[in-house]
Kinemage of the C-alpha trace (Angstrom):
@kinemage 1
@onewidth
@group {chain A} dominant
@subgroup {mainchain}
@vectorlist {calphas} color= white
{ca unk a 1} P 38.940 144.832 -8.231
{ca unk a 2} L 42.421 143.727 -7.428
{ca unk a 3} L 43.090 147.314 -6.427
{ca unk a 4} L 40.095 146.906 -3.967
{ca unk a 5} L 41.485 143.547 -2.390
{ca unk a 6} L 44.731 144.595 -1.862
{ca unk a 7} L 43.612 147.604 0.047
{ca unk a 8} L 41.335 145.172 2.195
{ca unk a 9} L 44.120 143.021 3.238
{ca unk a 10} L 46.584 145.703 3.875
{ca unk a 11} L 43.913 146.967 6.681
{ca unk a 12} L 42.995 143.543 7.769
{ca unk a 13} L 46.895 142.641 8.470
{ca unk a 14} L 46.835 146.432 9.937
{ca unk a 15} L 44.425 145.381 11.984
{ca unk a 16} L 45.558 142.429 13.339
{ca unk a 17} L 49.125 143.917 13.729
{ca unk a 18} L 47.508 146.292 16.457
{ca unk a 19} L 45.297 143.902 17.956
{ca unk a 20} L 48.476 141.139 18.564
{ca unk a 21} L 50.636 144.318 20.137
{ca unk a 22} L 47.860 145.252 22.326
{ca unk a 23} L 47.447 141.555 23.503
{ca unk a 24} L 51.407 141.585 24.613
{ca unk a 25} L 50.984 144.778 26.034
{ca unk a 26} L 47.857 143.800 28.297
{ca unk a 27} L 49.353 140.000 28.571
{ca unk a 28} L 51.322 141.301 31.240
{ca unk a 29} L 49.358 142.826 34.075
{ca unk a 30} L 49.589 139.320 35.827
{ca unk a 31} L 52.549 137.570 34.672
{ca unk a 32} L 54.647 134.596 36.590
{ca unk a 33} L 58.329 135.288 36.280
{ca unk a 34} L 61.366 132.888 35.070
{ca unk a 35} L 64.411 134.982 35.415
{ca unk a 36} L 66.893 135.172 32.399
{ca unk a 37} L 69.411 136.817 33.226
{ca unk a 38} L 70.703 138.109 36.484
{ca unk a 39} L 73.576 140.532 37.755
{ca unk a 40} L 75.528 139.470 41.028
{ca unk a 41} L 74.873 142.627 43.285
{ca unk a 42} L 74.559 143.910 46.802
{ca unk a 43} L 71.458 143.881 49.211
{ca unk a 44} L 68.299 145.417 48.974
{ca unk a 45} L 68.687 148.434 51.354
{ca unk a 46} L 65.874 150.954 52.827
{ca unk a 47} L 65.755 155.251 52.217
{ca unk a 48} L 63.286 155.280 54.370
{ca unk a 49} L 61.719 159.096 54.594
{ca unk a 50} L 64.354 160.378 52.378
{ca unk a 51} L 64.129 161.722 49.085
{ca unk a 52} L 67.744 160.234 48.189
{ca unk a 53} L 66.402 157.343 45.702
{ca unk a 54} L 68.821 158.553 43.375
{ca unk a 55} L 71.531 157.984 45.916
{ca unk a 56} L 70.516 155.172 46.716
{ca unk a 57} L 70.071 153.207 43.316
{ca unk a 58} L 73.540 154.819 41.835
{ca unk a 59} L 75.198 153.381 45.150
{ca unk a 60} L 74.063 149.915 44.084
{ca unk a 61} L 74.957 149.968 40.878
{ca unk a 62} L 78.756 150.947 41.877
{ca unk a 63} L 78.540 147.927 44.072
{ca unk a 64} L 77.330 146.259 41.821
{ca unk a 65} L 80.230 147.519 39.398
{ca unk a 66} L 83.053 146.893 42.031
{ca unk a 67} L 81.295 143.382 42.303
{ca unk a 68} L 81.658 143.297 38.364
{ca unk a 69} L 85.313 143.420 38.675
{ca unk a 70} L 86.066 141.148 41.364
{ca unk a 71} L 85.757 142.983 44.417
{ca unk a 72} L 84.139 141.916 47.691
{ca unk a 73} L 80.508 143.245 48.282
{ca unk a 74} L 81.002 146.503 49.805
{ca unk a 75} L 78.635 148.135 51.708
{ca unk a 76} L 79.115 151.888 50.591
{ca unk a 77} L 77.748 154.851 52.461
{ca unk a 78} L 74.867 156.619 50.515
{ca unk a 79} L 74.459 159.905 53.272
{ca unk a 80} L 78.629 160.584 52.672
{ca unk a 81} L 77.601 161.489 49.349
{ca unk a 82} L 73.931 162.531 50.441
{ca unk a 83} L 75.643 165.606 52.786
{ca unk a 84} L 78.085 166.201 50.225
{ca unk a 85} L 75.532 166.904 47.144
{ca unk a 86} L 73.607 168.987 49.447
{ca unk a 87} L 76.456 171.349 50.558
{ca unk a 88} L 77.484 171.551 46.316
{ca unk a 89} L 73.500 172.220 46.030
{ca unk a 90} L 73.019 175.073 48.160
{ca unk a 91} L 76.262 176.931 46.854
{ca unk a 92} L 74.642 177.306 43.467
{ca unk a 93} L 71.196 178.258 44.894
{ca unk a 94} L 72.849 180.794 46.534
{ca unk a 95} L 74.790 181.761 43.452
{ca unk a 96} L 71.749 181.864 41.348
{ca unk a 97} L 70.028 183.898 44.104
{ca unk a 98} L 67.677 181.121 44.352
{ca unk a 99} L 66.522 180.989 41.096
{ca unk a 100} L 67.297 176.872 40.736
{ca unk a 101} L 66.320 173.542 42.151
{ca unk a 102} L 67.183 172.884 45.766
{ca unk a 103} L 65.467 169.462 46.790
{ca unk a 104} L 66.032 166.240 48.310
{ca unk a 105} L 66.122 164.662 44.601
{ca unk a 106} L 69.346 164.630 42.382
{ca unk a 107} L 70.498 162.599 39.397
{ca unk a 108} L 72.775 159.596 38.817
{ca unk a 109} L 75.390 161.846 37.811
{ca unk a 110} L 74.926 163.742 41.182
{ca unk a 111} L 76.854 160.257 42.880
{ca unk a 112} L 80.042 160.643 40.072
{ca unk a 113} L 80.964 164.304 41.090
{ca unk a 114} L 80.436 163.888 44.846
{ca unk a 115} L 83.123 160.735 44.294
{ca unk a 116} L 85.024 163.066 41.633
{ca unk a 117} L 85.558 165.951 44.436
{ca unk a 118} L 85.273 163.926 47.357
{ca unk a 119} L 85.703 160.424 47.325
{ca unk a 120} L 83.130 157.737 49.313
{ca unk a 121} L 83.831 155.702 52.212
{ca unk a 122} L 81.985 152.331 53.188
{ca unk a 123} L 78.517 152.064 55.256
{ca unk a 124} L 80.243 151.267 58.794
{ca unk a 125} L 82.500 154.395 58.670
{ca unk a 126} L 79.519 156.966 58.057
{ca unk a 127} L 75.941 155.783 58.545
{ca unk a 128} L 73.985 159.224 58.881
{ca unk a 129} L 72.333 158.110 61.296
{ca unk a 130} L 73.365 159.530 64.778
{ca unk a 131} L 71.420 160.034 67.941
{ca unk a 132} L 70.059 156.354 68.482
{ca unk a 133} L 68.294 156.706 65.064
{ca unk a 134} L 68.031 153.151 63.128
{ca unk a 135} L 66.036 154.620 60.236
{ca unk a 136} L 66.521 158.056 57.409
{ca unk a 137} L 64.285 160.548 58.325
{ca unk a 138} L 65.268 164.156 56.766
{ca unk a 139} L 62.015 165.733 56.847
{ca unk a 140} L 62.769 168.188 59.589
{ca unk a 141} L 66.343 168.560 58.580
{ca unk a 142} L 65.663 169.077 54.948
{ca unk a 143} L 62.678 171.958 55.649
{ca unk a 144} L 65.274 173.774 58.189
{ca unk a 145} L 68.119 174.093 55.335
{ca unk a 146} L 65.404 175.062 52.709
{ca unk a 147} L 64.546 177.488 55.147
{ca unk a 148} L 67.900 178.895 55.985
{ca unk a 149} L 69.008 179.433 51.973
{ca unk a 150} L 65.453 180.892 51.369
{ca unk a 151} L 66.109 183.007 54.216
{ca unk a 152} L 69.410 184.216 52.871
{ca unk a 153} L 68.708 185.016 49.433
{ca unk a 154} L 65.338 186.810 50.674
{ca unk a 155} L 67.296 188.976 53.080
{ca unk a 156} L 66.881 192.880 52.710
{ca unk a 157} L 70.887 192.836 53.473
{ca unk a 158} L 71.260 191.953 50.059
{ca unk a 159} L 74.284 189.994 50.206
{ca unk a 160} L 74.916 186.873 51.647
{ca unk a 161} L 77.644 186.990 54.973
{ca unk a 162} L 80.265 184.522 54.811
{ca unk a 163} L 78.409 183.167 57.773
{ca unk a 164} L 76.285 180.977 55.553
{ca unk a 165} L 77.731 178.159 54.130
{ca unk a 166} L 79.471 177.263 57.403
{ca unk a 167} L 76.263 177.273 59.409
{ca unk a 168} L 74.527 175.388 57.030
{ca unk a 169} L 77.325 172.923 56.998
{ca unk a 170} L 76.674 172.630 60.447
{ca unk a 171} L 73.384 171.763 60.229
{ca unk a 172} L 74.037 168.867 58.234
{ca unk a 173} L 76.484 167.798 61.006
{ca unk a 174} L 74.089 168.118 63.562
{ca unk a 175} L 71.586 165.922 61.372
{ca unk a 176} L 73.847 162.957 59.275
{ca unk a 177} L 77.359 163.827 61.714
{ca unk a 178} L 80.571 165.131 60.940
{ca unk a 179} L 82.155 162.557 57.495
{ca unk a 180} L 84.868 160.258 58.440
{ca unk a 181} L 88.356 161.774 57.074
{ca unk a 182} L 90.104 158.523 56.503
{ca unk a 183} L 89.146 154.701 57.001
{ca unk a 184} L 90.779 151.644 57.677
{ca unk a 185} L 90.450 148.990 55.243
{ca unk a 186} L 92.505 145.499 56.037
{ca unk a 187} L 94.965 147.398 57.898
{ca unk a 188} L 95.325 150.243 55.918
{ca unk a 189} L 94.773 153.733 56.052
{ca unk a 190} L 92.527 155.651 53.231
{ca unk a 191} L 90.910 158.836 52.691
{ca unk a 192} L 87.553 158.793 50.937
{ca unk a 193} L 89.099 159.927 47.679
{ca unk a 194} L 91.784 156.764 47.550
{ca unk a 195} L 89.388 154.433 48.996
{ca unk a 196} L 87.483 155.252 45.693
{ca unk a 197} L 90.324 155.123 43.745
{ca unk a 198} L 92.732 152.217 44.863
{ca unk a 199} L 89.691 150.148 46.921
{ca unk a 200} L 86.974 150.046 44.960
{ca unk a 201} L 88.801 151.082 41.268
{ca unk a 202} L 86.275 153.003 40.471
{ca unk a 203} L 86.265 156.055 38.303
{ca unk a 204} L 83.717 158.260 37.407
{ca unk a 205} L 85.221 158.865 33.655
{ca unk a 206} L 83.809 155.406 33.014
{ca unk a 207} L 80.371 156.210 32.859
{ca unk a 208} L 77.817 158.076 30.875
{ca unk a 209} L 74.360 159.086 30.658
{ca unk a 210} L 71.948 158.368 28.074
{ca unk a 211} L 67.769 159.454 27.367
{ca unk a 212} L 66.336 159.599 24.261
{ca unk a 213} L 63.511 162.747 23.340
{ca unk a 214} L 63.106 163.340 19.897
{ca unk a 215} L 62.854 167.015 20.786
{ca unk a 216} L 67.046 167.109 21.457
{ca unk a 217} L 69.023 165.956 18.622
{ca unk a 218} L 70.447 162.321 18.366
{ca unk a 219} L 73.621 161.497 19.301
{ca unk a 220} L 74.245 164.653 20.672
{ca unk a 221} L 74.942 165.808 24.718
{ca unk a 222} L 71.748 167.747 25.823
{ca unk a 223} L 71.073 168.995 29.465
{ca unk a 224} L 68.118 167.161 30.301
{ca unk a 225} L 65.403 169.635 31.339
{ca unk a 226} L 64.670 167.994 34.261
{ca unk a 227} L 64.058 170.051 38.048
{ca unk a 228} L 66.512 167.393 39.445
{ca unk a 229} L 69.093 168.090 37.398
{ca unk a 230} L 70.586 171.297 39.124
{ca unk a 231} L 73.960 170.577 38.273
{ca unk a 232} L 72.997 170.999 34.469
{ca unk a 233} L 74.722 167.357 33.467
{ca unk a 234} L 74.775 166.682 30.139
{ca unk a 235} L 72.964 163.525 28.689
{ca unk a 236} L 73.701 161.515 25.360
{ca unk a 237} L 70.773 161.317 23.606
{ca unk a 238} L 70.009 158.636 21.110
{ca unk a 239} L 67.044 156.830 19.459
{ca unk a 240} L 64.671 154.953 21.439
{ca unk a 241} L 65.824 151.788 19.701
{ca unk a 242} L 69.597 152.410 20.764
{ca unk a 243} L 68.778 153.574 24.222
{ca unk a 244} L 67.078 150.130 24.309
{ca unk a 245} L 69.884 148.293 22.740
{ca unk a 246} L 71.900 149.356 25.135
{ca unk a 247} L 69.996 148.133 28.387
{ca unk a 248} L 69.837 144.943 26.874
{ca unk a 249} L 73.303 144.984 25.935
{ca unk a 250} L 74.482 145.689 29.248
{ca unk a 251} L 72.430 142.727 30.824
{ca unk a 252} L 73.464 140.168 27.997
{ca unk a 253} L 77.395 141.316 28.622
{ca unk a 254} L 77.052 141.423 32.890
{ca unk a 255} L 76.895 144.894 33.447
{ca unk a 256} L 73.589 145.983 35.094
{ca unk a 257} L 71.454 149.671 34.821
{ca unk a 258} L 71.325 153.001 36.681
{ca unk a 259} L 67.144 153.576 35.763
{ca unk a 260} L 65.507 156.971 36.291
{ca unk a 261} L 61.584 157.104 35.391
{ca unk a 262} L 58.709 157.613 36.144
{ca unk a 263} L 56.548 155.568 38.780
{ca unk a 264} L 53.679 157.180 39.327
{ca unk a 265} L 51.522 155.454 36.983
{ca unk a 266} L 48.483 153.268 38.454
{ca unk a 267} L 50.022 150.417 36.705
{ca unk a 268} L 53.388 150.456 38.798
{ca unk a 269} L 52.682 148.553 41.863
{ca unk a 270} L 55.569 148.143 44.139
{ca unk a 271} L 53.877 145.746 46.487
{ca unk a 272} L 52.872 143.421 44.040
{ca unk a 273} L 55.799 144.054 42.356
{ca unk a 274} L 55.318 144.961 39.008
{ca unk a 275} L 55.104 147.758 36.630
{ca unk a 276} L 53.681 147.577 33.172
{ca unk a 277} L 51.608 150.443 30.969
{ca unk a 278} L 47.506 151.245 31.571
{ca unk a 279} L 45.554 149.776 28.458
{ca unk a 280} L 45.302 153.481 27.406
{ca unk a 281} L 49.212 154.102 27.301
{ca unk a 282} L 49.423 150.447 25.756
{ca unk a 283} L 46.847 152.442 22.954
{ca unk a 284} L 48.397 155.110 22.682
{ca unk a 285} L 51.793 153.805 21.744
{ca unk a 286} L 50.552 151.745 19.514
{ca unk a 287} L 48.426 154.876 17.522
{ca unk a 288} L 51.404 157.173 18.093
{ca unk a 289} L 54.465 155.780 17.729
{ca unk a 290} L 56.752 154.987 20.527
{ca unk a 291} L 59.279 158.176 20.159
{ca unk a 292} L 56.019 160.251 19.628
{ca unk a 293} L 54.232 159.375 22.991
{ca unk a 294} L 57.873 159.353 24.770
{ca unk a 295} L 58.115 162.680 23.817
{ca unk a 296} L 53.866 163.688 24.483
{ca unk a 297} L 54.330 162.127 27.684
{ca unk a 298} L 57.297 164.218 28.918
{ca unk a 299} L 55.753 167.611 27.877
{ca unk a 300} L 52.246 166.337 29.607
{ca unk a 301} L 54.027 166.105 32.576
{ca unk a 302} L 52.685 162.498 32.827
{ca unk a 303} L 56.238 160.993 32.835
{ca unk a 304} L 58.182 162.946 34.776
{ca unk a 305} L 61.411 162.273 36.438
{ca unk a 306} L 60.060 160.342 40.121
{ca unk a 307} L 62.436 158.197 41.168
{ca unk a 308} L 65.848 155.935 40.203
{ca unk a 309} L 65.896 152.321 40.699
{ca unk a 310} L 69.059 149.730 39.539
{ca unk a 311} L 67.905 146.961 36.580
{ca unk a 312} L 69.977 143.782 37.780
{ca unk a 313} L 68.653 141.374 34.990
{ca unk a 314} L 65.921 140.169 32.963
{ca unk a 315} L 63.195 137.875 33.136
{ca unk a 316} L 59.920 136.298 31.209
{ca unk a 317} L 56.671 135.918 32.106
{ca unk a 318} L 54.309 132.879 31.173
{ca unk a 319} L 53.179 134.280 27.594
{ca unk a 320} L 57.328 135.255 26.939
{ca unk a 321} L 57.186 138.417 27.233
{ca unk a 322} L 60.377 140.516 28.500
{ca unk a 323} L 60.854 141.879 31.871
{ca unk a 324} L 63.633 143.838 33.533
{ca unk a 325} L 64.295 142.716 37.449
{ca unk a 326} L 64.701 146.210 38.980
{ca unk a 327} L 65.911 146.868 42.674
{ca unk a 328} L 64.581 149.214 44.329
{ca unk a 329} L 65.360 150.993 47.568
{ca unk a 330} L 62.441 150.572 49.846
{ca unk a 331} L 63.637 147.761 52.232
{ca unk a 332} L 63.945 143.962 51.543
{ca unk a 333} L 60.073 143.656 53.217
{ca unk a 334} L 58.302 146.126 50.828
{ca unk a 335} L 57.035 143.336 48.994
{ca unk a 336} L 56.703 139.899 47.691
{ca unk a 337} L 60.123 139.934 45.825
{ca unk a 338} L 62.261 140.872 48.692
{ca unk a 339} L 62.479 144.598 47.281
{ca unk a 340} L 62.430 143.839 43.232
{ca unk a 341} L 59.875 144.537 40.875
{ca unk a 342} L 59.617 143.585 37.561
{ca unk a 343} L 59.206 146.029 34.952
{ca unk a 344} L 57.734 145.158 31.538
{ca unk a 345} L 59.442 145.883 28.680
{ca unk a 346} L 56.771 148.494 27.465
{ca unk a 347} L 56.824 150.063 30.743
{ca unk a 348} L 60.758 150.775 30.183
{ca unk a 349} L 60.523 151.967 26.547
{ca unk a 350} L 57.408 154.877 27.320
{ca unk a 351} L 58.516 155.653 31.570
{ca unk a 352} L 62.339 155.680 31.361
{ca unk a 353} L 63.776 159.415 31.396
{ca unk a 354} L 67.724 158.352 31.397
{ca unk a 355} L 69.806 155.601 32.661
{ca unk a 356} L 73.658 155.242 33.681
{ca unk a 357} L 75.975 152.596 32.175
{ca unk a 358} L 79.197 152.258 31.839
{ca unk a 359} L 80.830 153.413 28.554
{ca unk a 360} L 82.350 149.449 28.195
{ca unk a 361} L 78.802 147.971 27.758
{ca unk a 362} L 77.067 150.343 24.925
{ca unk a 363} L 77.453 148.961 21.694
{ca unk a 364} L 81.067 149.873 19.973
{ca unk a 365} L 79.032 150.801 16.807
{ca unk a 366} L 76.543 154.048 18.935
{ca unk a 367} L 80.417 154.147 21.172
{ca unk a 368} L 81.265 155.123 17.937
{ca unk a 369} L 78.024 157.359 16.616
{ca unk a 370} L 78.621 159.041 19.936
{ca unk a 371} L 82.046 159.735 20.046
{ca unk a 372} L 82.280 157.539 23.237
């Protein structure tokens, strides 16, 4: 009998368990936000028909980062490192004779080598846009350089002239124009590699990449099997509850978030400005486990790596439940929020693939687990 009764309440307080976290989950398909906490950064900008999201959301978060450490709000130029990736892209197609990613898209870590090799230089010294043009349009430009390298490694010559590269190069001139070589900054003369260095202080060593599959071992480096990762960068990988930790950390301490997830859920709506989890993700986490649907989800193909925004703070909604205030790069009149969007904290846990920090704000006890 008391067998029988303790078997009962174990289900009922199962029961209700489930119930509650599926009310928190669904709580928040029409929340009003109080913001938390929120990172000084830059201003909304606009890729317009671009596939450079990732570009553009690691830009802001180096603003953001020279902002961090007391430096004006610099206006940095996203196609200088947009041409750059490109030309480091279509060497190793060509090397692999074709057999990798070339695409508009790129990774976080995509913005840290271009600035590694090549430095960066502000907005009003390269713009990409040439011609009269006011807005990014590289549909045309993007479809002739796919076409050239497909061209080339498709050739019945069978080996690629040293022509190549310096025609393509061109193309990209003809496009974004021919990068700047030095600026001017307060009277002083820079090239893009000490305006980096002695401008903006920023250095690429500083930062990492984490994700978190259960597939990969913890608190290793993994390459993140990913199309957009064609430069094979290596990601730490950690628990979902320390690649959580982290994000939070960073916003408690004043460091913000490099995001890269998926947003092509019916549940992420820009122009309302939210994105939280269907009531049949909300479900499934709560039958599966969250590490078990992170991981179901990325093999399903139904997260998948779509786009990279920059997490500038955290907010509540009406019932208390946690939000991240997310920038995004469509334009300041994309929506209600002047180009933010609030994600829910569900949303983060099941649709975030990676995110970039710097190494400063991850807790010094996973620094340590990591060998950070």
């Amino acid at each position: 009998m008391t067998t029988i009764n303790i078997k009962k309440l174990f289900k009922i307080n199962l029961i209700l368990v489930l119930l509650t976290s599926a009310l928190l989950v669904r709580a928040q398909v029409h929340p009003d936000f109080t913001i938390v906490k929120s990172i000084p950064t830059s201003t909304v900008k606009n890729q317009d028909q671009t596939g450079t999201c990732w570009c553009f959301a690691t830009v802001s978060f180096i603003e953001t980062e020279a902002m961090r450490m007391g430096k004006p709000m610099y206006n940095l130029s996203e196609m200088y490192i947009v041409k750059h990736a490109y030309t480091d892209k279509a060497k190793k197609y060509i090397r692999y004779h074709g057999k990798c990613n070339f695409s508009e898209g790129g990774q976080a870590h995509d913005v840290l080598d271009v600035i590694r090799k090549y430095g960066i230089v502000p907005e009003d010294s390269y713009s990409g846009l040439i011609n009269g043009k006011t807005v990014h349009n590289h549909t045309e430009m993007f479809n002739l350089l796919d076409g050239m390298l497909k061209g080339i490694v498709n050739s019945d010559k069978g080996s690629p002239s040293a022509s190549w590269l310096p025609a393509f190069n061109s193309t990209l001139d003809l496009y974004l124009g021919p990068e700047p070589k030095e600026v001017k900054i307060q009277g002083k003369t820079y090239d893009p590699l000490k305006f980096a260095k002695e401008v903006l202080s920023f250095n690429p060593d500083n930062y990492v990449e984490l994700t978190s599959y259960k597939d990969y071992p913890y608190n290793q480096k993994v390459d993140l099997e990913i199309p957009d990762n064609w430069s094979h960068g290596f990601y730490y990988n950690v628990s979902i509850n320390d690649f959580m930790s982290v994000i939070e950390n960073c916003i408690n301490t004043g460091y913000s978030v490099d995001w890269d997830g998926d947003v092509s859920e019916e549940d992420f709506n820009h122009t309302e400005g939210t994105a939280v989890l269907s009531l049949k993700e909300s479900d499934e986490i709560i039958i599966n486990g969250i590490e078990e649907e992170r991981q179901k989800t990325f093999d399903n193909y139904s997260t998948t790596d779509d786009h990279l925004m920059h997490i500038t703070g955290t907010a509540k909604d009406k019932d208390g439940a946690i939000f991240f205030l997310t920038k995004n790069s469509w334009g300041e009149n994309s929506n209600k929020y002047g180009g933010y969007l609030y994600m829910s904290n569900w949303y983060v846990q099941l649709k975030s693939i990676a995110i970039l920090v710097n190494k400063d704000a991850i807790p010094k006890e996973l620094r340590k687990k990591l060998g950070i």
